[in-house]
C-alpha positions as CSV (number, residue, x, y, z in Angstrom):
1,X,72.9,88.1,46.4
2,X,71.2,85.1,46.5
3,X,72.4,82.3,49.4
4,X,72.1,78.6,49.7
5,X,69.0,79.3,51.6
6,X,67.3,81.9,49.2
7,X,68.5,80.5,45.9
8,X,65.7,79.6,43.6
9,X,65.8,75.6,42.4
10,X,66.0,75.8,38.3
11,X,65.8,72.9,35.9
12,X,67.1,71.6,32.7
13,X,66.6,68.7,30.5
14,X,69.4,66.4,28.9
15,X,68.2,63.2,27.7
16,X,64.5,63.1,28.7
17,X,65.6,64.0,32.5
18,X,64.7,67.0,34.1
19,X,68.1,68.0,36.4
20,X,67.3,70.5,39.7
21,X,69.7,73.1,40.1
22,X,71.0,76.3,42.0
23,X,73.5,79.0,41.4
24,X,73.9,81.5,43.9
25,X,76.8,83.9,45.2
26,X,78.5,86.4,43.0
27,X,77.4,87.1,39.6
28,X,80.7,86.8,38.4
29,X,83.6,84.5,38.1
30,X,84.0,80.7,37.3
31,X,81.3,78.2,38.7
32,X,82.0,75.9,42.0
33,X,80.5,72.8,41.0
34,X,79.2,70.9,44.2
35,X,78.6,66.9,43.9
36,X,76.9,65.5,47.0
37,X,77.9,62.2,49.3
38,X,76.2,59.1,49.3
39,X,72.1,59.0,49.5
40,X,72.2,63.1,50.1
41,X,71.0,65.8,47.7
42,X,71.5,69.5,47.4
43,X,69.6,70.2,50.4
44,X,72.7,67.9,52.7
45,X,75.5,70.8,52.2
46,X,76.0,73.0,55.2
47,X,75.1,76.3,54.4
48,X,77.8,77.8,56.7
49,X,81.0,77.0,53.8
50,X,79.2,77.3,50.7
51,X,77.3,80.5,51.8
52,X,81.6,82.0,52.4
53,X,82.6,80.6,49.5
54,X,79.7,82.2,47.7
55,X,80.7,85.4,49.2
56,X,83.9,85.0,46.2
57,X,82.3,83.5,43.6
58,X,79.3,81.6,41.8
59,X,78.4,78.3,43.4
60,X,76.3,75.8,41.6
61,X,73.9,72.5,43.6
62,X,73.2,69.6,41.8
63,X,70.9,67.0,42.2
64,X,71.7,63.7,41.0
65,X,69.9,62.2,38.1
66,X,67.0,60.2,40.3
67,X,68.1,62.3,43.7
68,X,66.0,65.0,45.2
69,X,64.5,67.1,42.7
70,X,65.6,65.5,39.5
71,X,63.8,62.9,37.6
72,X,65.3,59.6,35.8
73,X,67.3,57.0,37.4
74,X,71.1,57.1,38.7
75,X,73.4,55.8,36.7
76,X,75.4,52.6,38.2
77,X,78.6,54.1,37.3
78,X,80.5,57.0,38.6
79,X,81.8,57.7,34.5
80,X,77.9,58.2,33.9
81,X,77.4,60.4,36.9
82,X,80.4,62.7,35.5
83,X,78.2,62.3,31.6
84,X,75.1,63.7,33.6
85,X,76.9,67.1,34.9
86,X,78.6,67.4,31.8
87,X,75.5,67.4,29.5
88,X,74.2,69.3,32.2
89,X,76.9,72.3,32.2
90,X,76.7,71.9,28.4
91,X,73.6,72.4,28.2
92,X,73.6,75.6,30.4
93,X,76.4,77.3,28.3
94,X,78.9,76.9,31.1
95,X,82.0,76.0,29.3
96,X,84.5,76.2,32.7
97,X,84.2,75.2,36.1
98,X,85.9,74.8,39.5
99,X,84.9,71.1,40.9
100,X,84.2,70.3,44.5
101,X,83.3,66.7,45.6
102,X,82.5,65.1,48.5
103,X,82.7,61.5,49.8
104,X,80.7,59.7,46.5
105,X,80.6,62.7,45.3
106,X,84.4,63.2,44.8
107,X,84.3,59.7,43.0
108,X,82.2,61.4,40.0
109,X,83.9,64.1,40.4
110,X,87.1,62.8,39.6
111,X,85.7,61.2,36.4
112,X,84.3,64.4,35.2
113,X,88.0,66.0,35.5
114,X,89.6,62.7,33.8
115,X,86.8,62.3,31.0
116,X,86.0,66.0,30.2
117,X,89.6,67.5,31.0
118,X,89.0,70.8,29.2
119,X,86.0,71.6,31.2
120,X,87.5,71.6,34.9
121,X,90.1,73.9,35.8
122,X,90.7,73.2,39.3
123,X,89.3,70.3,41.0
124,X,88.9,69.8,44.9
125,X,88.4,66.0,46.3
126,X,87.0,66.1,49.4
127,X,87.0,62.7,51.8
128,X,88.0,60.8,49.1
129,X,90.3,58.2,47.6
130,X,90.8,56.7,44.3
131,X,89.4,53.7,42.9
132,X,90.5,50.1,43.6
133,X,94.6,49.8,44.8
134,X,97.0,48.7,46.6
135,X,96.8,50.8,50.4
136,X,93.5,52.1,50.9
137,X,91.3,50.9,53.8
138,X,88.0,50.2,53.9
139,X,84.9,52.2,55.1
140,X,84.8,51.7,59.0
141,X,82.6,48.1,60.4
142,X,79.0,49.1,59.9
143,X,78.8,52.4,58.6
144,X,77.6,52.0,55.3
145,X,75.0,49.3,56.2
146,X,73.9,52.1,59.0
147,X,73.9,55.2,56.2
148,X,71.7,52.5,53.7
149,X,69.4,51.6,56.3
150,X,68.8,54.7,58.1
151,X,64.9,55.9,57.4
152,X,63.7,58.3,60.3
153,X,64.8,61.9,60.7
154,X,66.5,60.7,64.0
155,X,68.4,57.6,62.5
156,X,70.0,60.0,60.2
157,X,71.2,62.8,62.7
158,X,72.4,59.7,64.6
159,X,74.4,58.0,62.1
160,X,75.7,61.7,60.8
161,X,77.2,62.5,64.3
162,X,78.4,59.2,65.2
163,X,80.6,59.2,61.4
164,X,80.8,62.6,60.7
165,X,82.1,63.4,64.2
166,X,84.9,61.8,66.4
167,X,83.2,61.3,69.4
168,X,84.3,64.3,71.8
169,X,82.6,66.4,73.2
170,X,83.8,69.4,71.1
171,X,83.4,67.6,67.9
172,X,79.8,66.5,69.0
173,X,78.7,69.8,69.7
174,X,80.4,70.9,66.1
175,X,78.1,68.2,64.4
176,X,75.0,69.3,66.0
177,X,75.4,72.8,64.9
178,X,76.4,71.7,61.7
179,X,73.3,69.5,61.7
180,X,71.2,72.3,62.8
181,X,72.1,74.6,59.7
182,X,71.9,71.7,57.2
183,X,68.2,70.7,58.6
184,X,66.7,74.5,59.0
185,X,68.6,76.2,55.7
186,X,65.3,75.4,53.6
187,X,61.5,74.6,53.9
188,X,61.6,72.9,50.9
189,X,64.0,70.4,52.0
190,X,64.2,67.2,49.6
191,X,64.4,63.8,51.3
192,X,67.2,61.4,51.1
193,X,67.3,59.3,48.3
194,X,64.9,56.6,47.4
195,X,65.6,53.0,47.5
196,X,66.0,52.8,44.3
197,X,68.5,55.6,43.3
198,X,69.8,54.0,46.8
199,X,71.0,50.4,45.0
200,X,72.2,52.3,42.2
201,X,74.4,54.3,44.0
202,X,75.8,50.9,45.9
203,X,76.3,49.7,41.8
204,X,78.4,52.8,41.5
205,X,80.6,52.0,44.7
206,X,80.9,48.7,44.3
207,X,82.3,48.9,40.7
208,X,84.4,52.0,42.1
209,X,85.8,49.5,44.8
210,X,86.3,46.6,43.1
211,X,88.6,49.0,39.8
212,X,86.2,47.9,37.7
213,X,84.7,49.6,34.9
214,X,85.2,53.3,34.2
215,X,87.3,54.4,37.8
216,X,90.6,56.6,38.0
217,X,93.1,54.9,40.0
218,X,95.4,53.6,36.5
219,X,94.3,57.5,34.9
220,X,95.3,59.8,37.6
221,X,98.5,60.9,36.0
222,X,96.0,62.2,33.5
223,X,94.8,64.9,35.9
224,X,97.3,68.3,34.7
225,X,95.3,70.6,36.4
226,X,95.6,71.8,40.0
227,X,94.1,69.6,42.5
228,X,93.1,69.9,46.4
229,X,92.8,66.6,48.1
230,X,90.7,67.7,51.9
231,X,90.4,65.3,54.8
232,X,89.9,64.5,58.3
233,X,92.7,63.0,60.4
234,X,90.3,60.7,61.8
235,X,87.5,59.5,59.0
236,X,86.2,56.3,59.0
237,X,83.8,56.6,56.0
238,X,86.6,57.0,53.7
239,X,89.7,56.1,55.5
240,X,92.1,59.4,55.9
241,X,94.6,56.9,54.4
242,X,93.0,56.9,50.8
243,X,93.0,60.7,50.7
244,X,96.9,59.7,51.4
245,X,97.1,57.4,48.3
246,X,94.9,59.7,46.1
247,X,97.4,62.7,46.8
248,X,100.4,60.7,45.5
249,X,99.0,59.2,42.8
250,X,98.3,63.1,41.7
251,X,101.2,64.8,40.8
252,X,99.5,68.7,40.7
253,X,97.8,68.1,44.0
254,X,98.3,69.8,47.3
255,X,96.9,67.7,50.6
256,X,95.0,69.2,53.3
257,X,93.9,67.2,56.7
258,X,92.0,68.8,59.0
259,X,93.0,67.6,62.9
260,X,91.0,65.9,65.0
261,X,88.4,65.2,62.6
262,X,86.4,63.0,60.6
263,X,84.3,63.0,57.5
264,X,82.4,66.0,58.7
265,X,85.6,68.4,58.3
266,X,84.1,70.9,55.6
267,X,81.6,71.7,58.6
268,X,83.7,71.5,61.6
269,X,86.1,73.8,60.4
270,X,83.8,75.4,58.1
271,X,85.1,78.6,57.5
272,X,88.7,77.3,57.9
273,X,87.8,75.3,54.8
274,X,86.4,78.1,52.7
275,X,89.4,79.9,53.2
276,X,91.5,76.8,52.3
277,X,89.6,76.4,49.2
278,X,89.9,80.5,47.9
279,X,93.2,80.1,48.4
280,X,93.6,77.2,46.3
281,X,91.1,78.7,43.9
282,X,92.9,82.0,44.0
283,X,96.4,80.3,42.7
């Protein structure tokens, strides 16, 4: 069985870009779609969750249109990231899915679930929050400058364990394993995005924050099927409070929040999470 590390990088074409992708795990079952945070690409998951996750089911890596491996450029809008995987999954024959996103991620991801309904059948929101309302908080003082900016190997292991991590010394030690498996699972390790799928990503979230455009805050009683909202008690990159208001505003949705930690949750209690999530899966 093929693992995060091992799985071979395929590609397919929807309109004139060529879309990297990996499926691994069991050769059975319903797809877990994976859509990455900001500026990261399939080679930013932890191995340790989706490798026990995989253990259960198929789980399918995406890189962005203009991100990693893929060619084109990023859409500026989180309702064309969700037309990218769609086109994508149509394109592979792959007619069902589980959904799984993180941070940014989570933002497409709930537009895939509200645009192309019949394609997700459970959805799992992970650090998120919905589009522009009344309640949520923004992204701690600095952090997203700090994420944008960061260009050295180093600057990004610092700015991942100073946001993904509360500041103890457990939770320190938790990112820098979690770093260690994210930064040693390949040899072929993409970059972080460019600068320019970087400013088109920013597009994306500023639309997304402003409730502009294409977002999901006024369409989340759209959402029928089951949903798991997933956060740390203590996130700063997207306020634990947002998860709060995205839960409510969802009336199939269960809320999980994961104590004494931040956006880095899905690794600091890795397998924790991945037995969260086959529950869920499993209803």
């Amino acid at each position: 069985m093929a693992t995060h590390q091992t799985a071979v990088t395929k590609y397919v074409t929807v309109k004139d870009t060529k879309f990297a992708y990996r499926l691994f795990g069991a050769e059975s079952g319903i797809p877990l779609v994976c859509l990455q945070h900001y500026r990261g690409t399939m080679d930013h998951w932890d191995p340790l969750p989706l490798n026990t996750l995989a253990l259960t089911r198929p789980v399918f890596l995406i890189d962005y249109a203009g991100t990693g491996l893929s060619t084109g450029s990023t859409p500026t809008t989180f309702g064309g990231w969700a037309s990218d995987i769609a086109l994508v999954l149509e394109a592979l024959n792959i007619p069902t899915v589980d959904l799984l996103g993180f941070s940014v991620g989570s933002f497409a991801a709930q537009m895939v679930a509200l645009n192309y309904p019949d394609l997700v059948k459970h959805l799992i929101l992970c650090g998120s929050g919905p589009s522009a309302t009344e309640g949520l908080q923004p992204t701690g003082e600095g952090i997203f400058e700090a994420f944008t900016s960061a260009a050295t190997f180093e600057e990004n292991k610092v700015i991942y364990l100073s946001t993904f991590y509360t500041s103890s010394a457990e939770n320190q030690k938790a990112g820098l394993e979690a770093w260690e498996r994210i930064t040693t699972a390949r040899q072929d390790r993409s970059d972080w995005t460019d600068e320019k799928s970087t400013q088109n990503q920013i597009a994306a979230v500023m639309e997304w924050l402003k409730g502009e455009g294409d977002v999901s805050f006024p369409r989340l009683g759209e959402l029928k099927m089951p949903v798991l909202v997933a956060a740390g008690a203590k996130d700063d990159v997207v306020a634990t409070v947002n998860s709060l208001v995205l839960w409510k505003g969802i009336e199939r949705s269960f809320l999980c929040v994961y104590p004494q930690a931040s956006h880095g949750f899905m690794s600091q209690y890795a397998l924790l999470f991945a037995r969260n999530v086959e529950l869920f899966l499993g209803q």
